[in-house]
N, C-alpha and C positions, 0 to 999 in steps of 0.2 A: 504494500500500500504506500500511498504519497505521506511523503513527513511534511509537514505545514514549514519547516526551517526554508528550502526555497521551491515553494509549488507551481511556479510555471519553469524553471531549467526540466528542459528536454522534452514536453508537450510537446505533442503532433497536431499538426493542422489538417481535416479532414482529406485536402488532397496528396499532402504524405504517405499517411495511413492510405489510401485507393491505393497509392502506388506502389507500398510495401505488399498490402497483401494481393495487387494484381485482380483488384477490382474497380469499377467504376464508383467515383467520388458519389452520384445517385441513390448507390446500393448502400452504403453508409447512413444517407439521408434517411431511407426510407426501415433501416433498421433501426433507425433511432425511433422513430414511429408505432415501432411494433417491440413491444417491451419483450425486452431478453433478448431480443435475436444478435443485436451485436453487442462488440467491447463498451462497459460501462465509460461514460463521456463526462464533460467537464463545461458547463455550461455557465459564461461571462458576459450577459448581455445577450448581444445575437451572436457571439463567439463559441463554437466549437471546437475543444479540445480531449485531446485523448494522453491518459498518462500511459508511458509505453509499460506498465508495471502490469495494467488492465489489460495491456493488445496481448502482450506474454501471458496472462493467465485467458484470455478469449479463447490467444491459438492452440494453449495445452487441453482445454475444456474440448476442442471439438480437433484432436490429434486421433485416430482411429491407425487400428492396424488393416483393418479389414471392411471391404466393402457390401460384406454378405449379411450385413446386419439382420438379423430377423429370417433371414434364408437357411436350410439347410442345404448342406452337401448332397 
């Protein structure tokens, strides 16, 4: 989690984040909208920001080995 000692060093600005995870800046938007689907955000105004603590715990939350989820062999 963010220590309040200095809370915006290293914040992501939504089109960072699109382009780290190889998504469009949109799909962001519209996950912000829909509660839970993406990284918890950081909301200044009309400012969006992402602490990279939250994108690293998003990407391990939805890490899969296998794509057969629910399927058997």
């Amino acid at each position: 989690m963010m220590t309040m000692a200095q809370p915006s060093k290293g914040l992501l600005k939504p089109r960072d984040l699109a382009a780290l995870l190889g998504i469009k800046e949109q799909t962001l938007a519209k996950w912000r909208m829909t509660r839970g689907m993406g990284p918890n955000f950081v909301k200044c105004g009309r400012s969006v920001l992402y602490h990279p603590d939250e994108v690293a715990d998003f990407i391990a939350r939805r890490t899969v080995n296998c794509t057969l989820r629910g399927q058997q062999l």
